[in-house]
N, C-alpha and C positions, 0 to 999 in steps of 0.2 A: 692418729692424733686424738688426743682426750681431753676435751674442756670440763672442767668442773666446776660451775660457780654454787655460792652457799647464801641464803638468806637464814634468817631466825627460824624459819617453820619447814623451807623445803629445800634439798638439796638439788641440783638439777647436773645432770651427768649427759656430754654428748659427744657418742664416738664418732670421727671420720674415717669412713672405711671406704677402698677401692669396690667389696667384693658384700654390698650389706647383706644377700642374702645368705650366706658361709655363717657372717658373724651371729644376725641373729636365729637361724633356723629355721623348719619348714614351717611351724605353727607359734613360734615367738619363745618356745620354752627355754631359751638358752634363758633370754631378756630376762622374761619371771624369774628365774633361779638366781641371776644375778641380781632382779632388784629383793628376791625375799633373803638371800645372802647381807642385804646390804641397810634391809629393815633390822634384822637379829641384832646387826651392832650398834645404830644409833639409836637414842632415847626415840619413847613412844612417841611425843611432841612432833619428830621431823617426819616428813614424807620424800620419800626417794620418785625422780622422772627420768628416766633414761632418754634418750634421743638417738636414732643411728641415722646418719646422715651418710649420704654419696660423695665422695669426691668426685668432683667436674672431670676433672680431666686427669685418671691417674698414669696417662703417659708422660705425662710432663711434669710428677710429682717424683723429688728425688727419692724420696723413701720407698715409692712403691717400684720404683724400676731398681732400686738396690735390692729390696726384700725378693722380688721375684728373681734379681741374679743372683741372690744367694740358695732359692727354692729350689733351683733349676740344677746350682752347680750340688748341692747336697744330693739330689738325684743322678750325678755322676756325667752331667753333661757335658761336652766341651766347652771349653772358658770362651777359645775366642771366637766360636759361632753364637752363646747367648750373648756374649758385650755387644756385637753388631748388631743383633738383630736391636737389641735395647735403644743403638745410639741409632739405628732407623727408622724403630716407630716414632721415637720421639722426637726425631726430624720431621715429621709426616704429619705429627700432633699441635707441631707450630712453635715447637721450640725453636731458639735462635742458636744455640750451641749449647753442646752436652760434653763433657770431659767422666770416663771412668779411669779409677785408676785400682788396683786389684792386687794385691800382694801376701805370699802367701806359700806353702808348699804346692805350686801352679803343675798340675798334672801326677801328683805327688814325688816331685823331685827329689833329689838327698838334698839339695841347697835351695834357702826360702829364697824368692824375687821378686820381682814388682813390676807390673807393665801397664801401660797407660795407652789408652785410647779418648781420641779425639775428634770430633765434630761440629762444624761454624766456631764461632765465635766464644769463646770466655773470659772476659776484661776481668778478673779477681781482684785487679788494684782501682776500679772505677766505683765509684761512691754510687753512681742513678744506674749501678747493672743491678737487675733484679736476679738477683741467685739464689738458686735453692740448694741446697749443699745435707747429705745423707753420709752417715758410717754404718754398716751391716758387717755384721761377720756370720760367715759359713762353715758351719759345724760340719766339714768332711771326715773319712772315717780315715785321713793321712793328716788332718790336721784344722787348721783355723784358717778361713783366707778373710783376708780384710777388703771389703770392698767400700770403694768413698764415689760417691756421683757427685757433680756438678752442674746444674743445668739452669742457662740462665734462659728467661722467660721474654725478655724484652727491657727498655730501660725507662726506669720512673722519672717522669720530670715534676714539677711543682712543690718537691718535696722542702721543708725548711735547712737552711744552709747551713752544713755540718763544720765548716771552716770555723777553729776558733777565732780569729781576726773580725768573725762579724761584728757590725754595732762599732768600731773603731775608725774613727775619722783618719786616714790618711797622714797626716803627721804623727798622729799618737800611735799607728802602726808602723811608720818606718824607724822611730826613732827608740831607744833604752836599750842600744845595744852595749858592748861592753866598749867602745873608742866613741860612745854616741856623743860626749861632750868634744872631743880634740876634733873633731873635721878643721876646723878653721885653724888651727894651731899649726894640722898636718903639712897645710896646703901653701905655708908661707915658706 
């Protein structure tokens, strides 16, 4: 993930990475090249700050257990020993339920498929599940597989009520239906 906010004078750039020392190198040179990259095209006035941050916990981050099933299957691995392993570290990690779902020329078949793997809990129609939800495709040398994660983290409570009908007093919500005048008319 890449946050980028902008004032008048400086621009400030901060990547979240599983793996930061990959992203920025042994002695920072990648960093420099991207910030002198990024000095060339703004006027002299701005100044560029990069930031590379850790993510917490990238077991339980959908993007990063998709990226690595798609690292994994592009190195020719079996599909359904990395999905497992995926949906058991992130069991381990504190997730509450992880769902993959994978489709694709699966082992390079003549006919594309789809298969889906599950673990605990995933409420997709519950408003307080906290989910985190990833698309990856994996550039194999038989084709594209699609990989989507789901993995919900725990459920948020406190949050402000998504229900349109809030703020409406109990008659003013039962009533403007389309027969909302005839009740009494019905019932004689």
């Amino acid at each position: 993930r890449v946050n980028i906010s902008r004032q008048v004078d400086r621009i400030e750039i901060e990547f979240f990475t599983a793996r930061p020392r990959a992203l920025v190198g042994a002695k920072g040179e990648a960093l420099v090249k991207v910030r002198e990259a990024l000095k060339a095209k703004l006027p002299a006035h701005r100044s560029v700050a990069l930031y590379v941050t850790k993510t917490v916990q990238p077991e339980v981050d959908a993007v990063c257990i998709a990226e690595n099933i798609a690292m994994q299957l592009e190195k020719r691995a079996p599909f359904r020993r990395t999905i497992r392993q995926a949906l058991r570290s992130a069991q381990k990690a504190g997730a509450v339920g992880i769902k993959v779902q994978i489709a694709g020329r699966l082992n390079g078949a003549e006919m594309a498929r789809n298969e889906h793997y599950k673990d605990g809990r995933i409420p997709l129609s519950t408003f307080r599940a906290d989910i985190d939800y990833a698309l990856v495709e994996a550039h194999t040398t038989y084709g594209r597989l699609g990989i989507k994660v789901w993995i919900m983290k725990g459920e948020v409570y406190g949050k402000r009520e998504l229900s349109p009908l809030v703020g409406l007093s109990k008659k003013q919500g039962k009533s403007g239906g389309r027969n909302a005048g005839n009740k009494s008319r019905r019932r004689k």
